[in-house]
C-alpha positions in Angstrom: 4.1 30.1 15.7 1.9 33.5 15.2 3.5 35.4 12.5 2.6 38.4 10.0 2.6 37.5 6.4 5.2 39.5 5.7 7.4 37.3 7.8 10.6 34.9 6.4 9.1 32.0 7.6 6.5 31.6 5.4 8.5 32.1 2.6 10.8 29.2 4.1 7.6 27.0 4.5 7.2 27.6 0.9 10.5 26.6 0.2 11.0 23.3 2.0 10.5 21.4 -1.0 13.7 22.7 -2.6 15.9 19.7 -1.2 14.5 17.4 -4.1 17.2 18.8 -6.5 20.7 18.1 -4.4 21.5 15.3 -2.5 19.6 13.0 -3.7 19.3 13.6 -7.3 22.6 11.2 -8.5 21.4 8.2 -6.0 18.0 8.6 -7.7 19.6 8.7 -11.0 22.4 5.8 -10.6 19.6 3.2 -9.3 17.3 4.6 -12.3 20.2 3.2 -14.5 21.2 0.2 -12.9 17.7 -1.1 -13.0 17.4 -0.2 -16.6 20.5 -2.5 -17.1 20.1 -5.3 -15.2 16.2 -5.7 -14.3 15.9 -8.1 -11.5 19.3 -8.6 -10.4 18.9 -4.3 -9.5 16.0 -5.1 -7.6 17.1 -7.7 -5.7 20.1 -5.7 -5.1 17.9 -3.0 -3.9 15.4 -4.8 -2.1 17.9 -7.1 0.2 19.6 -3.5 0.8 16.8 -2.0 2.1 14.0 -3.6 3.2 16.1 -5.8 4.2 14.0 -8.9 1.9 16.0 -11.9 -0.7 13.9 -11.8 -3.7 15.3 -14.2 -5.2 15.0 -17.0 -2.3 11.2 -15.7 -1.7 10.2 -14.3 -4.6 8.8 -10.7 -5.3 5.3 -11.0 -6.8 2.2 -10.8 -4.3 -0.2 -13.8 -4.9 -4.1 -12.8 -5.6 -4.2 -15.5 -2.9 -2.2 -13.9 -0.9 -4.6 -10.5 -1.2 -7.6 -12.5 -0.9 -6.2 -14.2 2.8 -5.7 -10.8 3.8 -9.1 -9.5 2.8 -10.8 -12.7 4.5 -9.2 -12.0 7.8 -9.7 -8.7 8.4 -12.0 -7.6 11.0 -15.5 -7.4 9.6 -16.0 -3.5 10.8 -12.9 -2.4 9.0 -13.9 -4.6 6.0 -17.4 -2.6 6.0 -15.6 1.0 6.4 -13.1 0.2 3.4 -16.3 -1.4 1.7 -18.2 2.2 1.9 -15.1 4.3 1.3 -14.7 2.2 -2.4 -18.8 2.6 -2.9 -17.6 6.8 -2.6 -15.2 7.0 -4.3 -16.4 4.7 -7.4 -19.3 6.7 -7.3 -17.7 10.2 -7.2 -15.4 9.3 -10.1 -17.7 8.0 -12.5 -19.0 11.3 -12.8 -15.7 12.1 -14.2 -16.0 10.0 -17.0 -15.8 11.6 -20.5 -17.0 9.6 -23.5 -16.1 9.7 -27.3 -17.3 12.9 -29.3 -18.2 13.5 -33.0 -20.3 16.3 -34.3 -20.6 17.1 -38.4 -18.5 20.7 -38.9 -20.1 21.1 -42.4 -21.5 18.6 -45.0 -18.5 15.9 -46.0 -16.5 17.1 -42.6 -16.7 15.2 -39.1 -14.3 16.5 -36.3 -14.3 14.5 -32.8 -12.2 13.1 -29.7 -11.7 9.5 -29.3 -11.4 8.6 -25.6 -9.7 5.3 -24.8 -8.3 4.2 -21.4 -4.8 3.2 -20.6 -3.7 0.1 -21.4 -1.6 -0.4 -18.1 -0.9 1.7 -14.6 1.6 0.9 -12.0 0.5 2.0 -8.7 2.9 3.3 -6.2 1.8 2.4 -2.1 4.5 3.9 0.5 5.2 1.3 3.4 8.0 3.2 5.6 6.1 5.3 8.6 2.7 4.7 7.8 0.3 2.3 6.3 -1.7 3.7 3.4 -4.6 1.4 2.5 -6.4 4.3 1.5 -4.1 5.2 -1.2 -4.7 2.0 -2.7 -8.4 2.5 -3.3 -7.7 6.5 -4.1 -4.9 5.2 -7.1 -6.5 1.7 -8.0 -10.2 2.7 -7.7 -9.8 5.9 -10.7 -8.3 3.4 -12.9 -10.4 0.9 -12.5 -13.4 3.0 -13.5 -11.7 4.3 -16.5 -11.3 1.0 -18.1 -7.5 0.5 -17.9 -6.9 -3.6 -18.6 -4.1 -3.6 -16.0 -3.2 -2.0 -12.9 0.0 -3.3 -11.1 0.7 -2.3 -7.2 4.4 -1.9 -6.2 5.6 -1.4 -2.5 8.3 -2.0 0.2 7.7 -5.1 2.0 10.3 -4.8 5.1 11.1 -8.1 6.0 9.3 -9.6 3.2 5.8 -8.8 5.0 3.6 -6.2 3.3 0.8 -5.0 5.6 -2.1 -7.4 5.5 -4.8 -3.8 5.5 -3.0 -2.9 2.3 -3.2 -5.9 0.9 -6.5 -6.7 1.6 -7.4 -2.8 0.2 -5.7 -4.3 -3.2 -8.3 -7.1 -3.1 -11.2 -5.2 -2.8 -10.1 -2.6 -5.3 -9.1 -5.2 -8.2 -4.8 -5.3 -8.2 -3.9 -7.4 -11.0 -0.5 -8.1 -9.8 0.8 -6.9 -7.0 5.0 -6.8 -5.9 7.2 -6.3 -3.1 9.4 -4.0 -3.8 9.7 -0.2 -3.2 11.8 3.3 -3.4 12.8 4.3 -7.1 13.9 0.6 -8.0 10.1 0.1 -8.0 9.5 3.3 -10.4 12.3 2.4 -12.5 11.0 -1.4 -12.9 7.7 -0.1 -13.8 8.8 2.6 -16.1 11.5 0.4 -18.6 10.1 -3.0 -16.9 12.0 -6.7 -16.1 11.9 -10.2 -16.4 9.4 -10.2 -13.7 8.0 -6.5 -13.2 5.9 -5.7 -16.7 6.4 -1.8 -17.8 3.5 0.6 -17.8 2.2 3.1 -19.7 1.7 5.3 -16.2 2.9 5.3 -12.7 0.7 6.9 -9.8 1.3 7.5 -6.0 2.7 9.2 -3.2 6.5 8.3 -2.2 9.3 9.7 -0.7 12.3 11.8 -1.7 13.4 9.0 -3.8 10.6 8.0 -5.1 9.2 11.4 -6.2 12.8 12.2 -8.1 12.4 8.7 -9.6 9.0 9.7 -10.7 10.3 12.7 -12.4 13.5 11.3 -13.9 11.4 8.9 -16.0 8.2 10.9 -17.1 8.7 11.0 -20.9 8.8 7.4 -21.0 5.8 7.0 -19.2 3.4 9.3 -17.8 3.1 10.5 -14.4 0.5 11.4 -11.9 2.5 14.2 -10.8 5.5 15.1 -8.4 4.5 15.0 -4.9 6.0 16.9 -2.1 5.5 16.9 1.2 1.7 16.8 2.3 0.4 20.4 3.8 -3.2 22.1 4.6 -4.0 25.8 5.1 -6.9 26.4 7.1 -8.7 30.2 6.4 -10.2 31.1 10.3 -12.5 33.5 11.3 -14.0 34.7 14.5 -16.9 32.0 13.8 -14.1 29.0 13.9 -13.0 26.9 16.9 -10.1 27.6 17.9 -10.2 23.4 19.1 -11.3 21.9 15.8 -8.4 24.3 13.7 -6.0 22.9 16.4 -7.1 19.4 16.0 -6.7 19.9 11.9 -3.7 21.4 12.2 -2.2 18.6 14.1 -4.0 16.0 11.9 -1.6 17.0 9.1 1.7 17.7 11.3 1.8 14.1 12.7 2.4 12.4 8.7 5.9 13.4 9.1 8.4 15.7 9.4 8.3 18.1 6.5 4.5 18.1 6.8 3.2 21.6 6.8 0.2 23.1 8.7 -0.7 26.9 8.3 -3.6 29.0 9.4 -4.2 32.0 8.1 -6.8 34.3 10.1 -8.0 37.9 10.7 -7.9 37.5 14.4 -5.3 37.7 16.6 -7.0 36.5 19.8 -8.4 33.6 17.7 -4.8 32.9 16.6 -3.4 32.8 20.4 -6.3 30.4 21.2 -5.3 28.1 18.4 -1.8 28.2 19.4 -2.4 27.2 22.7 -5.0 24.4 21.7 -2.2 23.1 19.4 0.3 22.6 22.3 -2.3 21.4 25.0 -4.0 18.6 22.2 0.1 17.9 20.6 0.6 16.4 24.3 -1.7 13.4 24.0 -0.5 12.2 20.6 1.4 8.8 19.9 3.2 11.2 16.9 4.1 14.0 19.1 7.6 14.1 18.2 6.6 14.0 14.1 4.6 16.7 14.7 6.1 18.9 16.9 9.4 18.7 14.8 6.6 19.3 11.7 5.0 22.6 13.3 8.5 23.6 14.6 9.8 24.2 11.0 7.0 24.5 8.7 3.9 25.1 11.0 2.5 29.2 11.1 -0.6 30.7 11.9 -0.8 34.0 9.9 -2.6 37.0 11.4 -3.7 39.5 8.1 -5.9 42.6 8.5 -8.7 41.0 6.6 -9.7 37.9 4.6 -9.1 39.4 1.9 -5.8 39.3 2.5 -6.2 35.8 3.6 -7.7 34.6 -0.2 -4.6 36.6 -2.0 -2.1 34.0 0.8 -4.4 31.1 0.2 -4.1 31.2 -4.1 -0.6 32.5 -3.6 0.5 29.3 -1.8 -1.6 26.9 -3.9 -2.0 24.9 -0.8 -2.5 20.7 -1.1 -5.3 20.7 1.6 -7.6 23.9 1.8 -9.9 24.0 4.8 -12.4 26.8 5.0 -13.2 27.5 8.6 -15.3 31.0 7.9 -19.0 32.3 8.5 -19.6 31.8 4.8 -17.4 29.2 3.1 -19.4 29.2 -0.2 -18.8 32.5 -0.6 -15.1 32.3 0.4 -14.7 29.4 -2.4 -15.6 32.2 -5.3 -11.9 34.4 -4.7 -10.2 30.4 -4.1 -8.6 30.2 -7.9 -5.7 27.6 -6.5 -6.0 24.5 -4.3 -6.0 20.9 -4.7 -8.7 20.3 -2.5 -11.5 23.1 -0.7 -13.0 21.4 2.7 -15.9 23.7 3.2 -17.1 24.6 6.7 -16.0 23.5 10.2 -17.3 20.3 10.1 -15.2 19.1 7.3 -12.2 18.2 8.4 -9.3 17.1 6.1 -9.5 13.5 7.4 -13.0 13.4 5.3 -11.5 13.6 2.2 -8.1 11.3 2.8 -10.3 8.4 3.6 -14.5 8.5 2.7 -16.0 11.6 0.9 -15.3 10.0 -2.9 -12.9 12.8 -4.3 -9.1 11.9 -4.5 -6.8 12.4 -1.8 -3.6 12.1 -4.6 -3.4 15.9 -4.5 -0.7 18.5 -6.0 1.8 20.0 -3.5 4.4 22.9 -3.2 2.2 25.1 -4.9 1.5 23.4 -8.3 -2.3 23.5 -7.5 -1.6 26.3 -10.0 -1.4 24.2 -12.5 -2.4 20.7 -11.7 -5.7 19.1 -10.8 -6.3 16.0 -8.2 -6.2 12.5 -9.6 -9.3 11.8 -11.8 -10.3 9.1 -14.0 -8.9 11.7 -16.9 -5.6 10.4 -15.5 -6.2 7.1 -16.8 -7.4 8.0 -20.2 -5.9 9.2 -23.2 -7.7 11.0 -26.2 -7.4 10.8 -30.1 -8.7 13.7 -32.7 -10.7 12.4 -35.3 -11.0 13.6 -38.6 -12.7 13.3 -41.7 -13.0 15.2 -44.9 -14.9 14.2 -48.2 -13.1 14.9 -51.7 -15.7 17.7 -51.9 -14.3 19.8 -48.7 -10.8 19.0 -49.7 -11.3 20.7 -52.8 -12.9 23.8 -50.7 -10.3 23.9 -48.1 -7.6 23.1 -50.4 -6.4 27.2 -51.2 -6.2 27.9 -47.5 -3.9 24.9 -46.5 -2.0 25.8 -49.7 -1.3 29.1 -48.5 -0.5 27.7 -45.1 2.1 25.7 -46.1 3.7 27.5 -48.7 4.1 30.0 -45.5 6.2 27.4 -43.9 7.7 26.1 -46.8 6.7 22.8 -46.3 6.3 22.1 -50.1 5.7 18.3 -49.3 2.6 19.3 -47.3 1.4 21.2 -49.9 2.3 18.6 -52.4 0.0 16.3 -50.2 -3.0 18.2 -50.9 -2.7 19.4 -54.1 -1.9 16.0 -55.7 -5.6 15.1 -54.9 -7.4 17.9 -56.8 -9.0 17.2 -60.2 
């Protein structure tokens, strides 16, 4: 598992992502189109297929009843926990908010940015090897606080049966409507909509294969959250860490599945053998340990560099999903982070802080495109409009310069446009 930066293996950690574009790409594609074509017939097709589910003997829409039973039945000290994870991460995201903007350029010119919120969202929520109530209130909650009039929660119900925690996590957040039905039939439905699904202007959420090629395949006719990979977390260690608690976060991310990756990256080696052997000794005890021993097999590494310099040119290489900072000085070590979709600072933030409680998203870029994209936001859910105004008096003073500019392009018309208004 201890390996020098320069080693192959990181570079195929890096690369584990690449199996989006094959195999699966003309599956995703052929159910993409025959949901398109025949709405709920697909989907029952689908859903009867896999999960394994007649939609059309039991019908495919989740009642608010249905959300509200779960809600009232779950045990009161789970209710409270959920109940203090929404108050966080309402609270954190209304500080995202941005408002409408006008300011007067010159006299008879106003400029500004109208800011209005989406009218619809559909909300993706994984059911296959684990339950996600969490990503209900990280995808619904946003949303919610933005001002979008609709937000509409898709996802596999094996059997039929959705989990009741998920369910009752779509209650407390607000689900409008709710349906059972999952993989990239789901996306598709939400994207160009059915007799029963309604389309959306945006779909959000973490998937599989399937559903993150769906995701992709339809962006253009609706917006996306962004393309999710495989989950990860790099953890920057120095002599001050524990070689127990980077262990313990290590594992915490190796046990969501198989193509999970979990990299430390330290300046010690004798820090880096004491992880390793913490890893192995804590992997023993967990109900997952075959997930995450095949995870930490194939894309698990602790990196030993010189320095931490090197270890901050690694971390904004990578562009890591997770980013724990295990040093003497994490503030400091934040200032050379420019790439990461979330910065835990300090050993006692562990990743599991943010993926359920802290407020901030847990709906995080992957596979490096922290170097471009941000976490999920309420600016996800709203949409903005340029505003402008000009008198007849600054038309007339403008009007040489955007004569010139369009003669440039030869766009007569446009120049036409303007001139036809002068005196």
């Amino acid at each position: 598992m201890i390996i020098k930066k320069t080693d192959k293996k990181l570079q195929e950690i890096l690369d584990r992502g690449d199996i989006m574009e094959g195999e699966y790409l003309q599956t995703v594609l052929d159910i993409i189109a025959n949901v398109r074509k025949n709405g709920d017939e697909a989907l029952a097709e689908y859903t009867l297929k896999f999960d394994r589910y007649d939609i059309k003997k039991s019908g495919i829409e989740i009642s608010k009843d249905e959300m509200k039973a779960a809600w009232d039945n779950l045990p009161e000290r789970l209710k409270t926990a959920l109940e203090n994870a929404k108050k966080n991460v309402v609270q954190f995201h209304e500080k995202q908010l941005e408002a409408t903007w006008m300011y007067e350029k010159s006299k008879g010119t106003f400029l500004g940015q109208k800011v209005t919120a989406l009218e619809s969202v559909g909300v993706y929520v994984p059911g296959g090897k684990a339950v996600y109530p969490s990503s209900v209130l990280m995808n619904v909650l946003p949303a919610k606080v933005a001002g979008v009039d609709e937000i509409v929660m898709v996802t596999p119900a094996t059997g039929g049966q959705v989990n009741p925690v998920v369910l009752a996590a779509a209650y407390l957040a607000g689900v409008d409507r709710g349906f059972k039905v999952g993989g990239a039939q789901a996306v598709a439905a939400l994207a160009y909509g059915t007799a029963s699904i309604p389309k959306v202007c945006k779909i959000t959420g973490p998937g599989n294969i399937y559903v993150a090629l769906a995701k992709k395949m339809v962006f253009g006719k609706v917006d996306i959250d962004m393309i999710a990979g495989p989950s990860e977390v790099l953890i920057v260690a120095d002599s001050t860490a524990d070689p127990d608690y980077v262990a313990a976060d290590m594992l915490s991310q190796a046990e969501h599945d198989e193509l999970a990756s979990a990299i430390v990256v330290t300046d010690s080696m004798e820090l880096a053998k004491e992880i390793e052997n913490s890893v192995y000794a804590q992997l023993a005890e967990l109900p997952k340990k075959e997930i995450a021993a095949k995870s930490l097999e194939r894309f698990g590494a602790i990196i030993v560099t010189d320095n931490l310099e090197e270890a901050a040119d690694i971390v904004n290489d990578i562009a890591v999903e997770h980013l724990e900072l295990c040093v003497e000085h994490p503030m400091e070590f934040m200032l050379k982070i420019r790439n990461a979709g979330a910065i835990f600072l300090g050993q006692n933030t562990p990743e599991p802080v943010g993926d359920y409680f802290a407020g901030p998203n847990h709906v995080l870029p992957t596979g490096g495109t922290a170097k471009f994209f941000s976490p999920l936001g309420t600016y996800d859910f709203q949409k903005k409009s340029s505003i402008i105004y000009y008198s007849k008096e600054q038309l007339m003073a403008d009007m040489d310069d955007i004569r010139v500019l369009a003669e440039s392009e030869e766009l007569i018309a446009h120049r036409n446009s303007v001139i036809i208004r002068e005196d």
